[in-house]
PDB file of N, CA, C and O in Angstrom:
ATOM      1  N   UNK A   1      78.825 126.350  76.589  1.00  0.00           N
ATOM      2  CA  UNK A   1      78.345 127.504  75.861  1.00  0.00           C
ATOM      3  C   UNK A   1      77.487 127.010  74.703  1.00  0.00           C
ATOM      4  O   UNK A   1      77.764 126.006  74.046  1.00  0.00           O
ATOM      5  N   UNK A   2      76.289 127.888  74.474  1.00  0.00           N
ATOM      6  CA  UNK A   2      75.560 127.636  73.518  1.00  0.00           C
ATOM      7  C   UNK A   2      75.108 128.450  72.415  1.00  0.00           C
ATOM      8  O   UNK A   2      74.529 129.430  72.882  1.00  0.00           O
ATOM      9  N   UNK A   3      75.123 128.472  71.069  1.00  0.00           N
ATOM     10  CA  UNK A   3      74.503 129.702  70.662  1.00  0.00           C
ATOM     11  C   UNK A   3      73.852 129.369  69.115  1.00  0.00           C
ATOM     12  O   UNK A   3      74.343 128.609  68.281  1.00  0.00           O
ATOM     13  N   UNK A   4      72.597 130.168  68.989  1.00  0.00           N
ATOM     14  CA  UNK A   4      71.991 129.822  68.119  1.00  0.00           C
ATOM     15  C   UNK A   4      71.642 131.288  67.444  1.00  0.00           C
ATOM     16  O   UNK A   4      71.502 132.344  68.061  1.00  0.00           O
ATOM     17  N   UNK A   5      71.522 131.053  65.795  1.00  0.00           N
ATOM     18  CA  UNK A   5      71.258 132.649  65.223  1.00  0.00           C
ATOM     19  C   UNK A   5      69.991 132.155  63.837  1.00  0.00           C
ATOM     20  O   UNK A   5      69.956 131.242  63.012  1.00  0.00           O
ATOM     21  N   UNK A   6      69.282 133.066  64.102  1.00  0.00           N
ATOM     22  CA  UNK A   6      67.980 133.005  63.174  1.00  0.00           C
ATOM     23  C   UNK A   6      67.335 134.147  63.295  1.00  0.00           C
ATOM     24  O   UNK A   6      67.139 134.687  64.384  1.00  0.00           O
ATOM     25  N   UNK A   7      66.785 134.809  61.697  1.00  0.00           N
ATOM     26  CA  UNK A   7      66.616 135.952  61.246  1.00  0.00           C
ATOM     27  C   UNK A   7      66.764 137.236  62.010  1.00  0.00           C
ATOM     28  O   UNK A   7      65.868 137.940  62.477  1.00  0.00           O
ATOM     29  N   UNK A   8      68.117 137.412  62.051  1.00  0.00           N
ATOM     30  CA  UNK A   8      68.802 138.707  63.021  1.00  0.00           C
ATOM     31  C   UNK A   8      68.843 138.819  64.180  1.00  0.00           C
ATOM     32  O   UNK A   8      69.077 139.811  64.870  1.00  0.00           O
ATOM     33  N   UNK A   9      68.483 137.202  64.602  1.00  0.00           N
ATOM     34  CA  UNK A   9      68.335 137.053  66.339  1.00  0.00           C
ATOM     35  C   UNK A   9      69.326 136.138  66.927  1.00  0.00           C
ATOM     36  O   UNK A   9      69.294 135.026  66.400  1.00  0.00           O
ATOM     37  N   UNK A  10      70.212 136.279  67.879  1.00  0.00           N
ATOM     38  CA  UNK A  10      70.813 135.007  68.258  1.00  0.00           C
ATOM     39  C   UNK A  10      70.984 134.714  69.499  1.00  0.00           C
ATOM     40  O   UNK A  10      71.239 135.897  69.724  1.00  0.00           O
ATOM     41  N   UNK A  11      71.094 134.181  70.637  1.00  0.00           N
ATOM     42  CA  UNK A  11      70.832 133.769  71.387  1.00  0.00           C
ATOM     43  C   UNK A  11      71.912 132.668  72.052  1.00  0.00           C
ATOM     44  O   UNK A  11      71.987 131.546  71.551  1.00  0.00           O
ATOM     45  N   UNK A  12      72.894 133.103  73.409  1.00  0.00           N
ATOM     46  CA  UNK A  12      73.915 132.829  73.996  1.00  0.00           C
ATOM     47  C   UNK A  12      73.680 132.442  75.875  1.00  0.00           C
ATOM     48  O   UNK A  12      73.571 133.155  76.873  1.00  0.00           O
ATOM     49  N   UNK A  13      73.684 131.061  75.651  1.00  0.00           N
ATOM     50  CA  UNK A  13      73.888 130.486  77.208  1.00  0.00           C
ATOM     51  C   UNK A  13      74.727 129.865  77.667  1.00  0.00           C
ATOM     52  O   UNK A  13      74.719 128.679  77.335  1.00  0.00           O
ATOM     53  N   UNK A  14      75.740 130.280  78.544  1.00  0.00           N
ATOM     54  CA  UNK A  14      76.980 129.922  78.698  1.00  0.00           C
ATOM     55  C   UNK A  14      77.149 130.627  80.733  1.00  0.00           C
ATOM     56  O   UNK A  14      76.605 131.512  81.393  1.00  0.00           O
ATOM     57  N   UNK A  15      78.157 129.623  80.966  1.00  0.00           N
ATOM     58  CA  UNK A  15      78.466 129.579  82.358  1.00  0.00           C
ATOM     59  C   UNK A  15      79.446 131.316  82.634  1.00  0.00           C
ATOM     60  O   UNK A  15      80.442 131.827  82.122  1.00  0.00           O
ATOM     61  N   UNK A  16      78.500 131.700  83.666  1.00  0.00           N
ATOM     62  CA  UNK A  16      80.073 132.926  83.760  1.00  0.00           C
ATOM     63  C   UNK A  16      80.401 132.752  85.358  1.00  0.00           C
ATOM     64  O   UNK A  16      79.607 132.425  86.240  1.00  0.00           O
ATOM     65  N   UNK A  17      82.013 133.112  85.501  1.00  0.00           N
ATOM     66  CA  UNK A  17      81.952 132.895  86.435  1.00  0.00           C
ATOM     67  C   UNK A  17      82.856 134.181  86.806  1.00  0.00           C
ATOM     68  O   UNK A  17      83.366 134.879  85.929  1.00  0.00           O
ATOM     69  N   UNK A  18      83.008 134.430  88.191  1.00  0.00           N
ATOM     70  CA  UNK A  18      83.820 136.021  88.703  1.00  0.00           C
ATOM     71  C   UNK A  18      84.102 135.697  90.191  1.00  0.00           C
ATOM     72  O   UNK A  18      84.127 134.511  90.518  1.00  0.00           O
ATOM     73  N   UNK A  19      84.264 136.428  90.893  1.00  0.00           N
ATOM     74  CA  UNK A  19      84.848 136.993  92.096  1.00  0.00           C
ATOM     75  C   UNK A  19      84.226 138.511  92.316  1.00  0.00           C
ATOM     76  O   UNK A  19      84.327 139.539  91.648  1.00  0.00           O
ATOM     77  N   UNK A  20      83.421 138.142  93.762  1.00  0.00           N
ATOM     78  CA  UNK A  20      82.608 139.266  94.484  1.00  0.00           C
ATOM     79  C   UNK A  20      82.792 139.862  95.706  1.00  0.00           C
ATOM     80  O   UNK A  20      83.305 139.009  96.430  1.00  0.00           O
ATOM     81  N   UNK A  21      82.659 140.740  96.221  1.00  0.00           N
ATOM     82  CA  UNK A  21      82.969 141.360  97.472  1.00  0.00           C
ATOM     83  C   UNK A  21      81.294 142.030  97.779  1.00  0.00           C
ATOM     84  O   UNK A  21      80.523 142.811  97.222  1.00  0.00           O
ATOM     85  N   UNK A  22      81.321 141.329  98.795  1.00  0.00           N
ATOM     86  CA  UNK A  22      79.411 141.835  99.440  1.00  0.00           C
ATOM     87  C   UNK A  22      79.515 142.448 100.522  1.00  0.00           C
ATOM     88  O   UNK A  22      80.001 142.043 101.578  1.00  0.00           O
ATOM     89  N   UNK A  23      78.838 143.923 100.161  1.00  0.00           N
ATOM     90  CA  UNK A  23      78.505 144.432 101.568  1.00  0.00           C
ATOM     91  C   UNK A  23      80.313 145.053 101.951  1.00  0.00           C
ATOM     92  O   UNK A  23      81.237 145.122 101.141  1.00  0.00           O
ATOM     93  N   UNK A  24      80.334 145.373 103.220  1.00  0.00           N
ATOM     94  CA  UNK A  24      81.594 145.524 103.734  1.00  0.00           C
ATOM     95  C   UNK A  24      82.503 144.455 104.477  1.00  0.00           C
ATOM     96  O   UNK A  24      83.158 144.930 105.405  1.00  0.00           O
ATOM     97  N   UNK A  25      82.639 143.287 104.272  1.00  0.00           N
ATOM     98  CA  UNK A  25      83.126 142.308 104.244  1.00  0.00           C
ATOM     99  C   UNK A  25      84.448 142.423 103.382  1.00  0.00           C
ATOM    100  O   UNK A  25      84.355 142.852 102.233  1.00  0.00           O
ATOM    101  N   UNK A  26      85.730 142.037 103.923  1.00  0.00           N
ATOM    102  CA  UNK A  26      86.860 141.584 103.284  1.00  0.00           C
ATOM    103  C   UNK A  26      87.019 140.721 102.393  1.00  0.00           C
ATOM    104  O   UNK A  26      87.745 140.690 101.399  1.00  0.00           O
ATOM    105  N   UNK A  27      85.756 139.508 103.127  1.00  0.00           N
ATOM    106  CA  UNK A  27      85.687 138.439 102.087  1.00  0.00           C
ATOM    107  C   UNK A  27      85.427 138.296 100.386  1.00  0.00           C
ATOM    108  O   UNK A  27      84.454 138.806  99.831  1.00  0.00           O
ATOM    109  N   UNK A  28      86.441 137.537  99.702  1.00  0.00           N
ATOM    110  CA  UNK A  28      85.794 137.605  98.647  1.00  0.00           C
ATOM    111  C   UNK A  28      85.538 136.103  98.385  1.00  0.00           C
ATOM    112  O   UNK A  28      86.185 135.151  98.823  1.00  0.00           O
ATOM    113  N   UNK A  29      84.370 136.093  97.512  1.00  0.00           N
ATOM    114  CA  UNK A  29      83.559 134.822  97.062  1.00  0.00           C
ATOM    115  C   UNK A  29      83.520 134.476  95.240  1.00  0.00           C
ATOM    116  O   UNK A  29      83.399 135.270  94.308  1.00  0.00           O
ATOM    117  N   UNK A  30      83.678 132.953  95.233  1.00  0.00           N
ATOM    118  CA  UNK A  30      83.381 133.035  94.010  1.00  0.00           C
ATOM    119  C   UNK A  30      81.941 132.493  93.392  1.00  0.00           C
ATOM    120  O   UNK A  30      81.197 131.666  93.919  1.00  0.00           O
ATOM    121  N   UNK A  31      81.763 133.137  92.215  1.00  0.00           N
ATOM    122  CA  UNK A  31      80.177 133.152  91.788  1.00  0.00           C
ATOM    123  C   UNK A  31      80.098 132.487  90.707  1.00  0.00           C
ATOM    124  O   UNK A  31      81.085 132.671  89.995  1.00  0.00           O
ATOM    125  N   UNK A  32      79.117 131.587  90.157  1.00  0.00           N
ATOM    126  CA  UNK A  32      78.840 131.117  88.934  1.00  0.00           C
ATOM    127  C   UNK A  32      77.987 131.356  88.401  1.00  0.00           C
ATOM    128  O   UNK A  32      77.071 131.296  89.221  1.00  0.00           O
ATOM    129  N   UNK A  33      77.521 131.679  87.260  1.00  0.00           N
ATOM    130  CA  UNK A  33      75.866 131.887  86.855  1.00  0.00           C
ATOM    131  C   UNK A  33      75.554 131.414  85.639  1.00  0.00           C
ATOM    132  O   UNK A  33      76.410 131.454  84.755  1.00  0.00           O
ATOM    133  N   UNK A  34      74.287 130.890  85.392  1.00  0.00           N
ATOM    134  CA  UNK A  34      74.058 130.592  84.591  1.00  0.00           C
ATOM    135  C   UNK A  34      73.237 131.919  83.733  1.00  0.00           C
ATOM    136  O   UNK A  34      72.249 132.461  84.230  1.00  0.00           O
ATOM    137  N   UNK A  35      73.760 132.300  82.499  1.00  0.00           N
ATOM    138  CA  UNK A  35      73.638 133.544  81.840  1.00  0.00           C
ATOM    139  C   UNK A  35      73.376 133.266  80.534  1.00  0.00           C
ATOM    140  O   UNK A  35      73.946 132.336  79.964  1.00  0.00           O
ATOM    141  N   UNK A  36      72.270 134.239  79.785  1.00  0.00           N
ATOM    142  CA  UNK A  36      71.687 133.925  78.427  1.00  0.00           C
ATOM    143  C   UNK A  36      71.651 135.482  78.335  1.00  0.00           C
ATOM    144  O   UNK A  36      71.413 136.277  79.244  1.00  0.00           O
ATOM    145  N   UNK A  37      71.999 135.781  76.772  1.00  0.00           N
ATOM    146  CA  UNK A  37      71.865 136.920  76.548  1.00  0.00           C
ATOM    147  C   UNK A  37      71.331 136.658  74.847  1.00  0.00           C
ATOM    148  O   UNK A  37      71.583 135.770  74.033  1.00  0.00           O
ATOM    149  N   UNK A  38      70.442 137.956  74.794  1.00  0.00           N
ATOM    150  CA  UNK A  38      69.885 137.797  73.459  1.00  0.00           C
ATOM    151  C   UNK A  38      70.474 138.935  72.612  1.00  0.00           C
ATOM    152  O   UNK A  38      70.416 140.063  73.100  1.00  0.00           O
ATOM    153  N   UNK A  39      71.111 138.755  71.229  1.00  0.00           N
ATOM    154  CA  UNK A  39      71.513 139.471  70.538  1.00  0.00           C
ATOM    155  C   UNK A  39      70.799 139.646  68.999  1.00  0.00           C
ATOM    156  O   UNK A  39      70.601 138.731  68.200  1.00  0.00           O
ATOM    157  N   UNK A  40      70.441 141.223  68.801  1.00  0.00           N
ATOM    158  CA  UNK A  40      69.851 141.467  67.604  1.00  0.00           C
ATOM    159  C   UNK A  40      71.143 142.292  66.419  1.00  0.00           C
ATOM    160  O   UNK A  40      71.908 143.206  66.727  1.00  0.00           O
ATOM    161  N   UNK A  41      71.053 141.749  65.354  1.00  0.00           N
ATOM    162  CA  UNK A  41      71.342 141.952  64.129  1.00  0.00           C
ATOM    163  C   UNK A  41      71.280 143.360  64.057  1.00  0.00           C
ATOM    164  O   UNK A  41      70.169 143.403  64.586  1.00  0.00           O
ATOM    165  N   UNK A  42      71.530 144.511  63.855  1.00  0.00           N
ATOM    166  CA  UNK A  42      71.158 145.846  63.403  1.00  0.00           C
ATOM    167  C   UNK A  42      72.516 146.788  62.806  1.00  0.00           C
ATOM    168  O   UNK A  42      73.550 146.661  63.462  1.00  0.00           O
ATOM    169  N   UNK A  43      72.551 147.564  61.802  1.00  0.00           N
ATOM    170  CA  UNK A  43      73.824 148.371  61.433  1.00  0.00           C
ATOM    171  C   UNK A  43      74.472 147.570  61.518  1.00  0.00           C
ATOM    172  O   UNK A  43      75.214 147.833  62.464  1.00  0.00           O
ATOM    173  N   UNK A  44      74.892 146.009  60.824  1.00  0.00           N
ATOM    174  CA  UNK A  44      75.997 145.712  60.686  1.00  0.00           C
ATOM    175  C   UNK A  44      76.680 145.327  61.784  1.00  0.00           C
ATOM    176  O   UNK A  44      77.884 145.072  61.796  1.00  0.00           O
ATOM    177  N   UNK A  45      75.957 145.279  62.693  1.00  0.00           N
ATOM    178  CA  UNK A  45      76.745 144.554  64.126  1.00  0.00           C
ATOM    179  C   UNK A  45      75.566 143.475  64.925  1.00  0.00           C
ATOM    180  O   UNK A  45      74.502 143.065  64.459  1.00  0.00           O
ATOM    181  N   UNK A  46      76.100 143.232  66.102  1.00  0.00           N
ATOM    182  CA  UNK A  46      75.456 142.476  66.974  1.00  0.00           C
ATOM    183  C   UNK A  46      74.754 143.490  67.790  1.00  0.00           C
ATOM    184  O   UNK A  46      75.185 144.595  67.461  1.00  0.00           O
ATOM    185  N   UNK A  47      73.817 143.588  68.754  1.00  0.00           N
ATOM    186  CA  UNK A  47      73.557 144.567  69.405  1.00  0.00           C
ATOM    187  C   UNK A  47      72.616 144.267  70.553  1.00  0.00           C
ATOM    188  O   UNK A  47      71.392 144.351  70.456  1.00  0.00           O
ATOM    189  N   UNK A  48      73.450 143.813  71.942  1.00  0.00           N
ATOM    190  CA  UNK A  48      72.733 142.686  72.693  1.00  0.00           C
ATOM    191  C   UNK A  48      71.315 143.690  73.760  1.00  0.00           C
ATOM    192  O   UNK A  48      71.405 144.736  74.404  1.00  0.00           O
ATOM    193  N   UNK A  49      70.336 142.912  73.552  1.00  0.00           N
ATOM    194  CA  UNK A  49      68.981 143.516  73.524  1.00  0.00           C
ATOM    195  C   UNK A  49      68.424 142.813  74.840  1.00  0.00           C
ATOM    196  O   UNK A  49      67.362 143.228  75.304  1.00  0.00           O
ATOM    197  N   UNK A  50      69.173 141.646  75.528  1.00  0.00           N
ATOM    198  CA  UNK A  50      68.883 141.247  76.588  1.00  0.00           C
ATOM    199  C   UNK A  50      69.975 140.619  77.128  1.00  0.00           C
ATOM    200  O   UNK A  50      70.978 140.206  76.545  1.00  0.00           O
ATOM    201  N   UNK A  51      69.567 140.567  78.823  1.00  0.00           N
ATOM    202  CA  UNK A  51      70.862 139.424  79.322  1.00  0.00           C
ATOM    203  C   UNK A  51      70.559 139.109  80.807  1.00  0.00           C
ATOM    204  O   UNK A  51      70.651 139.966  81.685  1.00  0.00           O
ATOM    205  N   UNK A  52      70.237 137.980  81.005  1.00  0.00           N
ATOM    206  CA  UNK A  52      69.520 138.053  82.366  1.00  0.00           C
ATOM    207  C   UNK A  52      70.822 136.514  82.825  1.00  0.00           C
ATOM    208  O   UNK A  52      70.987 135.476  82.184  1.00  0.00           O
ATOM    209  N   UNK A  53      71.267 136.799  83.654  1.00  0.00           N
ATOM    210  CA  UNK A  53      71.804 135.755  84.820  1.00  0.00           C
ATOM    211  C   UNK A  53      71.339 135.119  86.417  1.00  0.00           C
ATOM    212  O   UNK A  53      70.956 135.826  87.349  1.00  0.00           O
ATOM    213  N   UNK A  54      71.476 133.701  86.446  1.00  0.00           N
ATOM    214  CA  UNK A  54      71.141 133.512  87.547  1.00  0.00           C
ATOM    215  C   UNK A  54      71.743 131.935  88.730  1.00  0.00           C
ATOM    216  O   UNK A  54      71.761 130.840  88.169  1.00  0.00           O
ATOM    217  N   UNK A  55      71.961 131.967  89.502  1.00  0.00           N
ATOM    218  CA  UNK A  55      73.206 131.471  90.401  1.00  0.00           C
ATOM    219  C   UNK A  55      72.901 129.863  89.106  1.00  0.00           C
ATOM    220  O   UNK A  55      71.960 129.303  88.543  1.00  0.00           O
ATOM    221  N   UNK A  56      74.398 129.750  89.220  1.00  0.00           N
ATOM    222  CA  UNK A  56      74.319 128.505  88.635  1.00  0.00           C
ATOM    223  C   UNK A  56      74.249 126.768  89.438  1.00  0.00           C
ATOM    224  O   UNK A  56      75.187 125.990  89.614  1.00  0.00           O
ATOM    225  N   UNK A  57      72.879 126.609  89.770  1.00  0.00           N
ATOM    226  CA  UNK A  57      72.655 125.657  90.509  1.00  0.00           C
ATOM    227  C   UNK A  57      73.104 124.167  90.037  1.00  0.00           C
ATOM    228  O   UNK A  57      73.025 123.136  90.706  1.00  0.00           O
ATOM    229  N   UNK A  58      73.522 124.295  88.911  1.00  0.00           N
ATOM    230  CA  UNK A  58      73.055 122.838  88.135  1.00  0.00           C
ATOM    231  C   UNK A  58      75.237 122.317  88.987  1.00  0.00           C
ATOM    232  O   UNK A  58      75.407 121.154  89.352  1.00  0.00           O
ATOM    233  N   UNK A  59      75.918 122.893  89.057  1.00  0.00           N
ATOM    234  CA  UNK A  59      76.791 122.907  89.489  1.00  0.00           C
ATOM    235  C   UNK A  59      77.297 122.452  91.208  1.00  0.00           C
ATOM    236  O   UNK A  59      78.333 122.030  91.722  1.00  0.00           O
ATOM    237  N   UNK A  60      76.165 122.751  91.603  1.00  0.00           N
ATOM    238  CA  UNK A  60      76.016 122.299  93.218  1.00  0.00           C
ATOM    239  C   UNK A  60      75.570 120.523  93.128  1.00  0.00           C
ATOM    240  O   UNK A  60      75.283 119.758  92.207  1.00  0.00           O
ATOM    241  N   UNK A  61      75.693 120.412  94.513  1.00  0.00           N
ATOM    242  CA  UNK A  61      74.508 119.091  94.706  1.00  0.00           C
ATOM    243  C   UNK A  61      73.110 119.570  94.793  1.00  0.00           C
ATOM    244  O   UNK A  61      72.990 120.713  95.234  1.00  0.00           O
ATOM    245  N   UNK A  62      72.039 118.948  94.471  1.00  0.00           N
ATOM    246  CA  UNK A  62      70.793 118.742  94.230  1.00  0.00           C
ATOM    247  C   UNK A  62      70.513 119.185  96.043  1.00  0.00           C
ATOM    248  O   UNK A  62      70.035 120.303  96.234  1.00  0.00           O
ATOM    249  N   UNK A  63      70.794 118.371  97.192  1.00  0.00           N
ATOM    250  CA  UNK A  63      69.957 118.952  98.406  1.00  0.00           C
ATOM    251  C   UNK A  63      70.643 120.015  99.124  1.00  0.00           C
ATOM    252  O   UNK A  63      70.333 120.110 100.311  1.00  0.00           O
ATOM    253  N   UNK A  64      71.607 120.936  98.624  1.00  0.00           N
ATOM    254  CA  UNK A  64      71.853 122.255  98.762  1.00  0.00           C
ATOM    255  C   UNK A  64      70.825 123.191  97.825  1.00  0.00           C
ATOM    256  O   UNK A  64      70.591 124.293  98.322  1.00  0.00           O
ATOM    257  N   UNK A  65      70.280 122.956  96.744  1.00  0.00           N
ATOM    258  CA  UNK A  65      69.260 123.332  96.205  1.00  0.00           C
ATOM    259  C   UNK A  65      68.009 123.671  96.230  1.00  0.00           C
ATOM    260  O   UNK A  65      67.422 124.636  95.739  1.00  0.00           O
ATOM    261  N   UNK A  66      67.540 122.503  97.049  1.00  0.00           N
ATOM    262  CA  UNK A  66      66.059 121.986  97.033  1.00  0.00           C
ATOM    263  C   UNK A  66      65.495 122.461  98.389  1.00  0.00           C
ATOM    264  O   UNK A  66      65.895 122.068  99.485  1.00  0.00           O
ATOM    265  N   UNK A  67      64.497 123.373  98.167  1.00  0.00           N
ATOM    266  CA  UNK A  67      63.934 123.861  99.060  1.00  0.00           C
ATOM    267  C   UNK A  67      62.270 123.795  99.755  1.00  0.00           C
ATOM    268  O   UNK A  67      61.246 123.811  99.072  1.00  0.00           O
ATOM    269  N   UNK A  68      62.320 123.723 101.165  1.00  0.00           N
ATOM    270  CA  UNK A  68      61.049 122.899 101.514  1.00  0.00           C
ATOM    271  C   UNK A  68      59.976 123.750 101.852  1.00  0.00           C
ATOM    272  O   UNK A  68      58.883 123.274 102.159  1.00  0.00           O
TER     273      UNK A  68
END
């Protein structure tokens, strides 16, 4: 986890991880992502203004990754 704060802005990248059910499948899977969310300062609170996630590759091997 990472997080950094400068003039009412701060900024959080950290691993999330859950349990999914896709589609109509019984199966459930587990997910990792790599997730950053941006948080603004306003009224005295935090007030998160972005948050984008995406599969967390760095966690796999490299030639499950790499695509030709």
């Amino acid at each position: 986890k990472f997080a950094n704060a400068s003039n009412g802005l701060t900024i959080v990248v950290e691993a999330e991880r859950g349990q999914v059910n896709i589609g109509s499948s019984d199966d459930i899977s587990t997910i990792s992502l790599c997730a950053t969310s941006l948080f603004r300062f306003e009224d005295d609170t935090w007030k998160i203004v972005h948050h984008y996630a995406d599969p967390n590759n760095f966690l796999r091997p490299a030639d499950t990754v790499i695509r030709e």
